[in-house]
C-alpha positions as CSV (number, residue, x, y, z in Angstrom):
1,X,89.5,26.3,-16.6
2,X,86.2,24.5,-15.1
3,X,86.0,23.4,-11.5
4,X,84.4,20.8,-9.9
5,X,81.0,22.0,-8.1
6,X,81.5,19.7,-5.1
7,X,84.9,21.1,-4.7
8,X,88.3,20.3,-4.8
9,X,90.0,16.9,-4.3
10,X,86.5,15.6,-5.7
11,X,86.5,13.9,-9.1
12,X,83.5,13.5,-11.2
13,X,82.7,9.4,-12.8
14,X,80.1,8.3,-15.4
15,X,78.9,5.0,-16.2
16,X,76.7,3.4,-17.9
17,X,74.7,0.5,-17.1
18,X,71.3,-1.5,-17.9
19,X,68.4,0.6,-17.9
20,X,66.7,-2.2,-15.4
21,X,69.6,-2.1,-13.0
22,X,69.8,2.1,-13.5
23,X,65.7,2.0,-12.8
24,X,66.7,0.0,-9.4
25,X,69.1,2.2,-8.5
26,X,66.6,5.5,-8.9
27,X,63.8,3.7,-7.3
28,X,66.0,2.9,-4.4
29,X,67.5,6.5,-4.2
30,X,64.3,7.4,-4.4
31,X,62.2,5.3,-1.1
32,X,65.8,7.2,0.4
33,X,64.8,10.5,-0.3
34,X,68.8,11.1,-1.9
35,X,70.0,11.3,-5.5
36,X,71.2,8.8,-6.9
37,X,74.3,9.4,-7.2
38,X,74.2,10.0,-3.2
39,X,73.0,6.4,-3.2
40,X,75.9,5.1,-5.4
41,X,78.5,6.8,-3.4
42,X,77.0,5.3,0.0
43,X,76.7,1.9,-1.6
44,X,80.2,1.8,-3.6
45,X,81.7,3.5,0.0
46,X,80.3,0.7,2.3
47,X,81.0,-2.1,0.0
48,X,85.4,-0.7,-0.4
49,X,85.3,-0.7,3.6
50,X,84.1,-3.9,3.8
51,X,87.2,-5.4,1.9
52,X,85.8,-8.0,0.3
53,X,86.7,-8.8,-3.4
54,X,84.9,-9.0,-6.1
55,X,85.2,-11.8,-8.8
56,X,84.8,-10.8,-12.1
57,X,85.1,-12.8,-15.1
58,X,84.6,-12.4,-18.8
59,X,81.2,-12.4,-20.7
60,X,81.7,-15.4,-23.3
């Protein structure tokens, strides 16, 4: 049975995305100094306590 590395009550998440909009999110991790998935937590973090909703519709 494999654990998580970060430890437990941690859950690991992939996505995928654009490679333009994954390309902004290293370059911006990067001028940070952090991974980027340091960057996505902070980001994805500070936008859920902010409450605000997002509208999403679909692609047609």
């Amino acid at each position: 049975m494999a654990t998580n590395p970060i430890g437990k009550g941690t859950k690991t998440i992939g996505i995928n995305m654009a490679e333009k909009m994954a390309a902004e999110l290293e370059q911006r991790a990067s001028s940070m100094h952090i991974s980027k998935s340091k960057y996505c937590k902070i980001v994805l973090g500070e936008w859920m306590k902010s409450g605000k909703k997002l509208s999403l519709s679909e692609k047609k």
